[in-house]
C-alpha positions as CSV (number, residue, x, y, z in Angstrom):
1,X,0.0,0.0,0.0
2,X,1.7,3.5,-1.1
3,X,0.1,5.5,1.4
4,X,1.2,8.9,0.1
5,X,-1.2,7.9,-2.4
6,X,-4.4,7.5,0.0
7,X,-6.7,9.5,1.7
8,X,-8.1,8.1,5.1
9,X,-12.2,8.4,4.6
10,X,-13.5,6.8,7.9
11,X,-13.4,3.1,9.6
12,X,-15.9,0.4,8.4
13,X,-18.8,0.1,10.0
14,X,-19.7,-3.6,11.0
15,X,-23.4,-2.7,10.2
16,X,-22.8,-3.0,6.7
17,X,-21.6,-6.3,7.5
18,X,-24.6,-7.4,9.1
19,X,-27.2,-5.6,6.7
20,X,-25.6,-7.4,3.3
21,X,-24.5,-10.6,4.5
22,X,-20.7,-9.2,3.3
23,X,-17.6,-10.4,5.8
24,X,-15.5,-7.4,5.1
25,X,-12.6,-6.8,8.0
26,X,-14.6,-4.6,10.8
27,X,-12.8,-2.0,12.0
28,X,-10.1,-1.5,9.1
29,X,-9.6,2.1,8.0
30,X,-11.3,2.8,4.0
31,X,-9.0,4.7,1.8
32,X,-9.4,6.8,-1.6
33,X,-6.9,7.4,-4.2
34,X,-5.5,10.7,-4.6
35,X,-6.3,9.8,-8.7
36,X,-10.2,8.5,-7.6
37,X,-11.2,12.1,-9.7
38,X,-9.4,11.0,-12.4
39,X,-10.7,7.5,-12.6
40,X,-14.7,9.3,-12.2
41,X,-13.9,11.6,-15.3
42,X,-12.5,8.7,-17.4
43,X,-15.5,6.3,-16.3
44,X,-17.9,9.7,-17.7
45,X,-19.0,10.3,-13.7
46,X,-17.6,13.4,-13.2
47,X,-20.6,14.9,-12.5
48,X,-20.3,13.2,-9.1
49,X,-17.2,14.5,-8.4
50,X,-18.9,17.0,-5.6
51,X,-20.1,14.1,-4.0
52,X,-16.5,12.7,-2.7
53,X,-16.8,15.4,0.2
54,X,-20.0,13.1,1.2
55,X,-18.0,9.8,1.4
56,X,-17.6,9.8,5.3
57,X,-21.4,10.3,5.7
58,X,-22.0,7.8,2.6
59,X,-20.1,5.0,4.2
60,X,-21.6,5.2,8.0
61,X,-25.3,6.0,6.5
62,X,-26.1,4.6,3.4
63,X,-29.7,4.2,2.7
64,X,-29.3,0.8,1.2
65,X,-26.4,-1.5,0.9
66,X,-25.6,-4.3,-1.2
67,X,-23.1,-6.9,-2.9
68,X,-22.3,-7.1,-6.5
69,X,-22.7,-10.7,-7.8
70,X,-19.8,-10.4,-10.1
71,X,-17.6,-10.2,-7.8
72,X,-15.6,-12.7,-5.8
73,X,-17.7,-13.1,-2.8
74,X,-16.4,-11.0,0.1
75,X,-14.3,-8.5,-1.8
76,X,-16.6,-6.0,-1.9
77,X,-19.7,-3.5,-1.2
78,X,-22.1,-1.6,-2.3
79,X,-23.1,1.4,-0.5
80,X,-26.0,4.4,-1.7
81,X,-27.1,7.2,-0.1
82,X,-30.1,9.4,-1.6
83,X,-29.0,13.3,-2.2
84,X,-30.4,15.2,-5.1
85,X,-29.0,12.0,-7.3
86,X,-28.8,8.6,-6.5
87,X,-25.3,8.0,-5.2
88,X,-23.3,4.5,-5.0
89,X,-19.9,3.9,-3.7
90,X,-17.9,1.0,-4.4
91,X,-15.8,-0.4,-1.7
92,X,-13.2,-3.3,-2.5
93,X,-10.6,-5.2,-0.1
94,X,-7.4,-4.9,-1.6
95,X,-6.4,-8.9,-0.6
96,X,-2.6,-8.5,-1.3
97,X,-2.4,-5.4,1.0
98,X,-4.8,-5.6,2.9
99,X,-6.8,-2.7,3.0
100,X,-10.2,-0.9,1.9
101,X,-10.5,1.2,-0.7
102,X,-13.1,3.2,-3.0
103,X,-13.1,1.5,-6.1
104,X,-15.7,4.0,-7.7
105,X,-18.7,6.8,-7.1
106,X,-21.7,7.0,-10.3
107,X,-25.4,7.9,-9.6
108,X,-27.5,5.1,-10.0
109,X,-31.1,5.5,-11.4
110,X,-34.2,5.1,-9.2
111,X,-35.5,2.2,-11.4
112,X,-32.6,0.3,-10.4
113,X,-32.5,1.0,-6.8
114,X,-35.9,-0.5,-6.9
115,X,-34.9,-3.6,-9.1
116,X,-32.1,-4.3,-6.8
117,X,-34.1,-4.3,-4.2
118,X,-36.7,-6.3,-5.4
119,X,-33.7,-8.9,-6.0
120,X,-32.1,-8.5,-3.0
121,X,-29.0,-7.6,-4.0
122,X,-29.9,-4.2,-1.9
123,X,-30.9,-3.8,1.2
124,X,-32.5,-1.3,3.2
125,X,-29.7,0.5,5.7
126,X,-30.9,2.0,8.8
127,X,-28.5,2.5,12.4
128,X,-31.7,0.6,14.0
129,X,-31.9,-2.7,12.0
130,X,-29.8,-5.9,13.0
């Protein structure tokens, strides 16, 4: 892990653990790369580029959470919080270094919020469920 590279977002919050049925390590620290802007304008998301000052309050209070199938099971999460768009934030384990990290922040439409959570591959969020 090149550290002078990172920025220190906030620790992971066993809750999304227990809400999405991920096993992500509790308590490790989530990073961003200095070059995460970079990646959103090349991936045509830099509209959401204001929304990477949210990414503390994303992480500990998503509305809904969920895994994404297509990846190797327990690598990564899902997290998306409603603002005037539809945010999600993807969170991967970095295996070989061992650390969490923001893979990636897009808006994600309403009709798909509702699809994935008619699927179950999201879940409602809320500090009071268990």
């Amino acid at each position: 892990m090149n550290s002078e590279n990172l920025i220190e977002i906030c620790q992971y919050n066993e809750k999304l653990n227990e809400v999405s049925g991920a096993n992500l390590p509790v308590g490790k620290i989530i990073y961003r790369s200095v070059g995460l802007p970079i990646h959103m304008r090349n991936r045509g998301h830099g509209r959401y580029l204001p929304y990477i000052d949210k990414l503390e309050e994303i992480l500990q209070s998503p509305d809904y959470v969920g895994v994404n199938p297509n990846e190797p099971p327990n690598s990564s999460i899902e997290p998306v919080k409603r603002y005037d768009d539809n945010i999600l934030v993807g969170i991967k384990l970095d295996i070989e270094n061992d650390y969490l990290y923001v893979s990636t922040i897009f808006g994600i439409q309403e009709q798909k919020i509702q699809r994935r959570l008619h699927s179950h591959r999201l879940k409602e969020f809320n500090i009071d469920n268990s």
